[in-house]
C-alpha positions as CSV (number, residue, x, y, z in Angstrom):
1,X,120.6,116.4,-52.9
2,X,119.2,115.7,-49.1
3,X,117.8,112.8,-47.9
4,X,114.3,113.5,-48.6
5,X,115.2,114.5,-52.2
6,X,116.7,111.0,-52.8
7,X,114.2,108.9,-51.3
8,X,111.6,110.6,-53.7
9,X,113.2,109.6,-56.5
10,X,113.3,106.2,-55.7
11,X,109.1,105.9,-55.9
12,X,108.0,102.8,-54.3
13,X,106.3,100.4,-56.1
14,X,104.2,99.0,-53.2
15,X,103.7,100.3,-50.0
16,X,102.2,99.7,-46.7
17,X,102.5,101.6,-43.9
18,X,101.9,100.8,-40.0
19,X,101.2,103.4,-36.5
20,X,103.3,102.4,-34.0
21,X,101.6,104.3,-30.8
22,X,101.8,108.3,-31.4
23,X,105.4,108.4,-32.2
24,X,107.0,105.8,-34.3
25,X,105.5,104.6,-38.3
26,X,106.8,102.3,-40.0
27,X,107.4,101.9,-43.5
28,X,107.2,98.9,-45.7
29,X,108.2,99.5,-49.3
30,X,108.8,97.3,-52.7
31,X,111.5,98.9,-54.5
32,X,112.7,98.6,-58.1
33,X,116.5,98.7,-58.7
34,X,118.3,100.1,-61.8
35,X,118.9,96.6,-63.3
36,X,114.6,95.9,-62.6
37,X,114.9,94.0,-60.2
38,X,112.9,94.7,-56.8
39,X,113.6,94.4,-52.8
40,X,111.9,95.8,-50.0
41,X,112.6,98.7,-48.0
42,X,111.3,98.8,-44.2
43,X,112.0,102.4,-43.0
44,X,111.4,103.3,-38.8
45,X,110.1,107.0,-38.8
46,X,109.7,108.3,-35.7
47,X,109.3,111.4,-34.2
48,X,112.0,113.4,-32.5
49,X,111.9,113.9,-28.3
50,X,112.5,117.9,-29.2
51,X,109.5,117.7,-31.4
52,X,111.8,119.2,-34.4
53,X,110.9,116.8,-37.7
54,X,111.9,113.2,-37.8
55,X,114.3,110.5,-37.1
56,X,114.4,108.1,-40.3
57,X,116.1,104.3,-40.2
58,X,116.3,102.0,-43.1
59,X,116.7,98.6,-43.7
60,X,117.0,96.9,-47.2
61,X,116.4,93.0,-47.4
62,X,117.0,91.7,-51.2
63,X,115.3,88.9,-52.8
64,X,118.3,86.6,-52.2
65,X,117.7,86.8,-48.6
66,X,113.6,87.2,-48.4
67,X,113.4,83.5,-46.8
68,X,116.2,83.3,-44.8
69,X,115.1,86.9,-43.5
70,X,111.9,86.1,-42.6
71,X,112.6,82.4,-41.0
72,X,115.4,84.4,-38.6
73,X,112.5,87.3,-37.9
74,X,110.4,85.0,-36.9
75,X,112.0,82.9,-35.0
76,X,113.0,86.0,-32.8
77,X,109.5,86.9,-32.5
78,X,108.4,83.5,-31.5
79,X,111.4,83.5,-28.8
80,X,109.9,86.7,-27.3
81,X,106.4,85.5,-27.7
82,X,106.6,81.9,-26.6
83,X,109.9,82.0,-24.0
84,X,110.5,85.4,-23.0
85,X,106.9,86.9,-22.2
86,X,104.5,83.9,-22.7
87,X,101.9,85.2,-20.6
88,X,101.9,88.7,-22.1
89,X,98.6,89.6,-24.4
90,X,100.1,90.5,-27.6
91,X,96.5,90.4,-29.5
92,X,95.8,94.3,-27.1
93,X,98.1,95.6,-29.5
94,X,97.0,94.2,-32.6
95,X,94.4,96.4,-33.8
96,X,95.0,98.4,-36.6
97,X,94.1,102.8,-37.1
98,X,91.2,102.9,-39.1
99,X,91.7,106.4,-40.3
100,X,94.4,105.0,-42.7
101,X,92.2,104.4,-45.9
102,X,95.6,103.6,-48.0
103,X,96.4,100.6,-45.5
104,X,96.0,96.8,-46.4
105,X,94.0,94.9,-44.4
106,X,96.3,91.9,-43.2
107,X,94.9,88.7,-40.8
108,X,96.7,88.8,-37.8
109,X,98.8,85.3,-37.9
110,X,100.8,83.8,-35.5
111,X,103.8,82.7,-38.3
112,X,105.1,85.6,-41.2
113,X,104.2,83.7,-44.9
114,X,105.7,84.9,-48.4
């Protein structure tokens, strides 16, 4: 079984997916295990430079670490956005493709919530 076999048989429960300019999508999936019980799934697809398929990356964050996930996530972010680049307009990139009728429609907040 390749890759793309398995990953179909794991359907997602939820899913939301975001562009990332013309090259890069990501991925962000809720997941049932075996023993029903759920995680998420964040999955970089982005394309490759010889323009043959895709490059896939996967990251699984279980509901033990949701919290402390998302308190380390942000504070990274708010590093970048607050000490590293303060001056920088992050809101130019924060519109979202409207072509995508399966995406959610999320406010754009300045701290990640659960």
């Amino acid at each position: 079984m390749n890759y793309v076999e398995k990953d179909k048989n794991q359907d997602s429960i939820y899913t939301n997916k975001m562009r990332a300019g013309s090259r890069r999508t990501y991925f962000f999936d809720v997941r049932q295990t075996k023993g029903k019980d759920y995680y998420v799934s964040i999955t970089e697809s982005s394309k490759r430079s010889d323009g043959e398929g895709y490059d896939r990356h996967k990251l699984f964050i279980y509901k033990e670490d949701f919290n402390r996930f998302l308190e380390c996530l942000q504070e990274t972010i708010n590093e970048v956005k607050n000490n590293l680049l303060p001056d920088f307009d992050y809101n130019t990139f924060s519109r979202k493709d409207t072509d995508e009728s399966s995406e959610q429609t999320n406010k754009q907040e300045d701290t990640l919530s659960w």
